[in-house]
C-alpha positions as CSV (number, residue, x, y, z in Angstrom):
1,X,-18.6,121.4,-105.3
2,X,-17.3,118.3,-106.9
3,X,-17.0,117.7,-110.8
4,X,-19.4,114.6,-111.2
5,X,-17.5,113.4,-114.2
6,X,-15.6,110.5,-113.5
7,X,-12.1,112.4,-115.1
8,X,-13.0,115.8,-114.1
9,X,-14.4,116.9,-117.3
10,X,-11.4,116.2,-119.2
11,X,-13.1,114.0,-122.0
12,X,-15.6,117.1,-122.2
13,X,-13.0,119.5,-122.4
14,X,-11.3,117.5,-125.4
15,X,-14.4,117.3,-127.2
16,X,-15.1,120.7,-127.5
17,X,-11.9,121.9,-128.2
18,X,-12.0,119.7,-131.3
19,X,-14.9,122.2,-132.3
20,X,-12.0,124.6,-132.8
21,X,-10.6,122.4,-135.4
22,X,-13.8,123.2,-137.3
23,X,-12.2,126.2,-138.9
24,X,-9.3,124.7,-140.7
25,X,-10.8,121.6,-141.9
26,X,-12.9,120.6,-145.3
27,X,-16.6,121.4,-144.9
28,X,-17.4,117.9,-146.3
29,X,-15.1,116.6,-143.0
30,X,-17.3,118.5,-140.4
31,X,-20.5,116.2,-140.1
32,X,-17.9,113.7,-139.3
33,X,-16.4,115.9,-136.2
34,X,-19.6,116.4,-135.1
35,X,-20.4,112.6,-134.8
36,X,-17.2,112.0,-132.7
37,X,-18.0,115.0,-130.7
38,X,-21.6,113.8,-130.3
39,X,-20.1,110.5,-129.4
40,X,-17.8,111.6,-126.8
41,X,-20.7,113.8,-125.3
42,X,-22.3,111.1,-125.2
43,X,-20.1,108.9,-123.4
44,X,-19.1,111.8,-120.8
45,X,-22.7,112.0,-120.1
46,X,-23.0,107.7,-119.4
47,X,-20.1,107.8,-117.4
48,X,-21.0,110.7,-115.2
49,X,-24.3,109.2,-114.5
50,X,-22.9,106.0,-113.5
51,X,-20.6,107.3,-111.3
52,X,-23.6,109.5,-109.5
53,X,-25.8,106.6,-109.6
């Protein structure tokens, strides 16, 4: 089974691991680590589906 994201994942995998940064950082500076994250996602999930399209 191939990965059907255009750079095997790896733009998914870097987003979540910036949840782990969660833990050191400000509570006021999480909403904004959750927009990048949501961002990212986001464009993972466009690129995949161009690719499979």
């Amino acid at each position: 089974m191939t990965n059907p994201l255009p750079d095997d994942g790896q733009a998914v995998a870097r987003a979540l691991a910036e949840l782990d940064t969660l833990a050191e950082r400000p509570l006021a500076e999480h909403v904004e680590v959750f927009e990048r994250i949501h961002a990212a996602l986001g464009a993972a999930l466009a690129a995949g589906s161009a690719g499979s399209a």
